[in-house]
C-alpha positions in Angstrom: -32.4 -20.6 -19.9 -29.7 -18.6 -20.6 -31.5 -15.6 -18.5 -32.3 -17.3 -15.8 -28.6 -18.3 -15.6 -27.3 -14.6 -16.2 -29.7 -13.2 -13.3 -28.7 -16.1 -11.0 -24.8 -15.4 -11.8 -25.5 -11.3 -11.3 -27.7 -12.1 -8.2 -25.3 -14.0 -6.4 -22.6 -11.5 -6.9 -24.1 -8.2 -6.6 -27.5 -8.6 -5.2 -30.9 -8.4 -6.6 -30.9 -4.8 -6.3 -27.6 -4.6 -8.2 -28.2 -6.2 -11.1 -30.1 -3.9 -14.2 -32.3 -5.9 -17.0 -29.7 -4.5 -19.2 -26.8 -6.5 -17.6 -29.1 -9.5 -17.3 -29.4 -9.2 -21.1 -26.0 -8.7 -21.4 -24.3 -11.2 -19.5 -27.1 -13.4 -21.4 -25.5 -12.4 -24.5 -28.8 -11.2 -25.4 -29.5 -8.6 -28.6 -33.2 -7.5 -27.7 -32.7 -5.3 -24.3 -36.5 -6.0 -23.8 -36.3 -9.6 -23.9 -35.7 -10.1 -20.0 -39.3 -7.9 -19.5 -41.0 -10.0 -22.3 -40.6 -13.1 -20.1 -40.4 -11.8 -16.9 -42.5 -9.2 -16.0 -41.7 -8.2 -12.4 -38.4 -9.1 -10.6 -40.5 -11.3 -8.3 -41.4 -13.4 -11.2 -38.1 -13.4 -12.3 -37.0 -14.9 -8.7 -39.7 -17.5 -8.7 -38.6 -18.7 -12.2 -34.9 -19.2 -10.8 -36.1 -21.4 -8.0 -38.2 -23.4 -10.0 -35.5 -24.4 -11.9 -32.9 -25.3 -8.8 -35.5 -26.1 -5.7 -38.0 -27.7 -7.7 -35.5 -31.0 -7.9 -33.8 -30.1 -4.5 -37.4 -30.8 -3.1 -38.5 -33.2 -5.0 -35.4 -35.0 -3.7 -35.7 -34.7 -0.6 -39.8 -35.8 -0.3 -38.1 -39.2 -2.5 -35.7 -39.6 0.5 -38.6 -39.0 3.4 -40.5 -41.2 1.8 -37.8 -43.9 1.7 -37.2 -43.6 5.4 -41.1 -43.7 6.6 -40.8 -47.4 4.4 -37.9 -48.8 6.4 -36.5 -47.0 9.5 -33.3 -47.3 10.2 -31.9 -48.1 13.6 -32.6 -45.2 16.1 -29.1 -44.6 16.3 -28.7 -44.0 12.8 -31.7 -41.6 12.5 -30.4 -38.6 12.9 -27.8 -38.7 11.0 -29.8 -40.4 8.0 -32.5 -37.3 8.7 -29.6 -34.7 8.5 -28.5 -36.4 5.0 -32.1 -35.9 3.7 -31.8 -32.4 4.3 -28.4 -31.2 2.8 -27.8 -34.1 0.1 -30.1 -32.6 -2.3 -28.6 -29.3 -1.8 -25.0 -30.7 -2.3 -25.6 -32.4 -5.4 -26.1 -29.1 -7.4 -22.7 -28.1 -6.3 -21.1 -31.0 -7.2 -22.6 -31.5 -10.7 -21.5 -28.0 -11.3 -18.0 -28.9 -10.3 -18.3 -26.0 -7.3 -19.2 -23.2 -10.1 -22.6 -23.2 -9.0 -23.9 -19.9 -7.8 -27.3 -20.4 -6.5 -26.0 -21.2 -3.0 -25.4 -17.1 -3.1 -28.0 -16.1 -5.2 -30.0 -18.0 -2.1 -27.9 -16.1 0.5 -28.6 -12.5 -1.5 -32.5 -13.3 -1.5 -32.9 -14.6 1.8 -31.0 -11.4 3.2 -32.5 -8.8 0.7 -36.3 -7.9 2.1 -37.3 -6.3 -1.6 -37.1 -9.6 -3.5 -39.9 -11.2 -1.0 -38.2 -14.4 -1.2 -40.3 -16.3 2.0 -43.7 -15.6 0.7 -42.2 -16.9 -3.5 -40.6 -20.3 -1.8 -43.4 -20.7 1.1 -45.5 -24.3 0.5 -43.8 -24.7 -2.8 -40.6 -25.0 -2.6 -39.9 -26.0 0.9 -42.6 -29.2 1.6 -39.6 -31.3 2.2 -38.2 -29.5 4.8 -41.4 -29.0 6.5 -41.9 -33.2 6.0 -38.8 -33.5 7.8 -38.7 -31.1 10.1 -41.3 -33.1 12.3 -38.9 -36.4 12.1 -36.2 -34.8 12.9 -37.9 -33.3 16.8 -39.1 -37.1 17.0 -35.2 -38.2 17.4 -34.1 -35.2 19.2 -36.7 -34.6 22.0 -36.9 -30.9 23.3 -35.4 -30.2 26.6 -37.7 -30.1 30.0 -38.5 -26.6 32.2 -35.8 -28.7 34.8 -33.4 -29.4 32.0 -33.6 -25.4 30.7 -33.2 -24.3 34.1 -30.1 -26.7 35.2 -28.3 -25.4 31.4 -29.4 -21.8 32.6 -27.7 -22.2 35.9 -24.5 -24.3 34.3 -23.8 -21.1 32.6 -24.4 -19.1 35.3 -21.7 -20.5 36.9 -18.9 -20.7 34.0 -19.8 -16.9 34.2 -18.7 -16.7 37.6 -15.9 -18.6 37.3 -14.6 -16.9 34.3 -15.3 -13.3 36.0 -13.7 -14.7 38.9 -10.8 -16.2 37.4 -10.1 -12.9 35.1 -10.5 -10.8 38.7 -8.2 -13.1 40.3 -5.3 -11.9 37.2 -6.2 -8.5 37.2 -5.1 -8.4 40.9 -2.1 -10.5 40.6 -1.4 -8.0 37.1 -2.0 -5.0 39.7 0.5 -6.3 42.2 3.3 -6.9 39.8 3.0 -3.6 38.6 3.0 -2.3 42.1 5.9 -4.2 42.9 8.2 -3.5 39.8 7.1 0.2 40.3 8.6 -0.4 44.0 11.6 -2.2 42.9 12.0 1.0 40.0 12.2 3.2 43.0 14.1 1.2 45.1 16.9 0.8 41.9 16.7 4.7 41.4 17.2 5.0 45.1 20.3 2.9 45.1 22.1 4.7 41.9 21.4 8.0 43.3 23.5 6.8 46.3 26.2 5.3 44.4 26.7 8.6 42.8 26.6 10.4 45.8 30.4 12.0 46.5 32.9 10.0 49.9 32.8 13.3 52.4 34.7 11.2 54.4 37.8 11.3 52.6 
């Protein structure tokens, strides 16, 4: 336990590919250097071991609560919002237990972003059945939008564009036309000192 804890902690802060065996073992407070191999033969397996000990509750979880609401529906104005509790409750409760010390929230992050530790194919139909249970549910409540609907949303933009391009031309030429005035006005000033300072030859 206490190396699947220290390679969780070293994961989340410096990346699979940051963290040696030997620091593993270290921040393990290990004595045998070779105990991290003995258990844990590839990194892969090292991975899988670490999300078997936080998903494998996470999921089970979450399958508990999908089961609940196939029983008894709510209303359909509560679904959704009872469908997005089933998917990030179980998540949340880790953090909470662990008083917001918990680090497998970036130790998920590290692996997800890191294409060396293979982490879709290790979680893939064994660690993610509950979302894939609820996923389904959740496109019952929230209906994808028609061709028409697509097209009206792609046209709606179209026109904020406009406007906005429009509305940003508009200041740029009232910008321009101050400018071109104050630059007038400067000359006009200059104009007006020089003849101020100009000497009375009618004196």
């Amino acid at each position: 336990m206490k190396l699947l804890l220290a390679a969780e902690r070293l994961f989340a802060l410096h990346g699979p590919d940051g963290a040696s065996a030997r620091s593993i073992v270290a921040e393990a407070g290990q004595k045998n250097a070779s105990a991290l191999n003995y258990y844990f033969q590839t990194r892969e397996a090292l991975i899988e071991a670490i999300c078997e000990l936080r998903m494998t509750p996470i999921n089970n979880d979450r399958i508990e609560r999908i089961a609940t609401y196939l029983a008894d529906r709510p209303e359909p104005a509560s679904r959704v919002r009872t469908l997005a509790g089933i998917l990030y409750r179980p998540g949340l409760i880790l953090i909470v237990e662990a008083k917001g010390k918990s680090y497998f929230r970036r130790f998920l992050a590290q692996a997800i972003n890191n294409p060396s530790t293979r982490f879709v194919p290790i979680v893939r139909d064994r660690f993610d059945s509950g979302l894939r249970q609820a996923a389904p549910l959740i496109r019952e409540e929230i209906p994808s939008p028609s061709a028409g609907d697509r097209q009206q949303a792609h046209r709606d933009d179209a026109a904020r564009h406009e406007l906005s391009v429009g509305a940003s031309g508009g200041a740029l030429r009232r910008g321009t036309m101050v400018v071109a005035q104050d630059r007038a006005g400067g000359r006009d000033r200059a104009a007006d000192r020089r003849l101020c300072r100009l000497p009375d030859r009618t004196a």
